[in-house]
C-alpha positions as CSV (number, residue, x, y, z in Angstrom):
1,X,104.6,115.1,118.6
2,X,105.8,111.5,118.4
3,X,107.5,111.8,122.1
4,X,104.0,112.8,123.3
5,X,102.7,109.0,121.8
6,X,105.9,107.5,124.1
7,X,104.5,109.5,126.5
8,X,101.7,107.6,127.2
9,X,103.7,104.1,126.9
10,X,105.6,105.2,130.4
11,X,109.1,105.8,130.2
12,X,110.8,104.7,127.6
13,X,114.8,105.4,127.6
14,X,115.5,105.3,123.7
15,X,112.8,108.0,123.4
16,X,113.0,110.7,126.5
17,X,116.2,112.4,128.1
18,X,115.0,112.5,131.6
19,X,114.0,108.3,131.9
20,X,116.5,106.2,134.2
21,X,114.9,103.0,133.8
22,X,111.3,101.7,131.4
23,X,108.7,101.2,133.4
24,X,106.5,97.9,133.2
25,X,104.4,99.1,131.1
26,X,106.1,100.1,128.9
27,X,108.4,96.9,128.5
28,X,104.7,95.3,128.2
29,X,103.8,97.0,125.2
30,X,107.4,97.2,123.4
31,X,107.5,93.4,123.8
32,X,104.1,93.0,122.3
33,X,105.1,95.0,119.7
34,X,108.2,93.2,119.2
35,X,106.3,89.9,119.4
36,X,103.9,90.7,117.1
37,X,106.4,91.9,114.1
38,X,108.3,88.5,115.0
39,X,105.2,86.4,114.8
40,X,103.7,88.4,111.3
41,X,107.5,87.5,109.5
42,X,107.2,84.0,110.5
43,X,103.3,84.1,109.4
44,X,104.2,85.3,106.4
45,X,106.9,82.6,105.6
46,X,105.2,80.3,106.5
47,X,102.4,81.4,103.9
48,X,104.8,81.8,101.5
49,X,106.4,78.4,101.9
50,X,103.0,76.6,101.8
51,X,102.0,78.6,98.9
52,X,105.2,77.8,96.5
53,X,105.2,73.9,97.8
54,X,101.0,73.4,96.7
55,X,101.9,75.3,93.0
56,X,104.9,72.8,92.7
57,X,102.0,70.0,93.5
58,X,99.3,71.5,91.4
59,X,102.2,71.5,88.3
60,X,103.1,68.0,89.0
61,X,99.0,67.3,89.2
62,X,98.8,68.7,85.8
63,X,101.8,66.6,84.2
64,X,101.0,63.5,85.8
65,X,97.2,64.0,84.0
66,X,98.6,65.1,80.4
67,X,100.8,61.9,80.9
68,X,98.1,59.5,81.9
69,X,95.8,61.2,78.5
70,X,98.6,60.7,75.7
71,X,98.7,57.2,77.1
């Protein structure tokens, strides 16, 4: 069943015995593929980074405020 997907893509050597050489098709789509997993891990750190930096802020917001009210 899943050989009959990779089918489709063209051929692609890591999936069918009889393939000499991936077609450029198929190195199309495997590098989108590819791309795309690359560029949703660096999305997602990047999310992560900016979402742990603007907590640190909003704590340092809130104890520069209870400072400024004892005073």
């Amino acid at each position: 069943m899943s050989m009959l997907i990779f089918a489709i893509w063209g051929c692609v050597q890591e999936f069918t015995k009889d393939c000499l050489d991936m077609t450029n098709a198929s190195s199309t789509y495997l590098g989108i593929v590819i791309g795309a997993l690359i560029g949703g891990v660096i999305s997602w750190w990047i999310y992560n980074r900016q979402n742990k930096i603007s907590r640190e802020q909003d704590h340092i917001l809130q104890h520069i405020n209870k400072l400024e009210q004892t005073e």
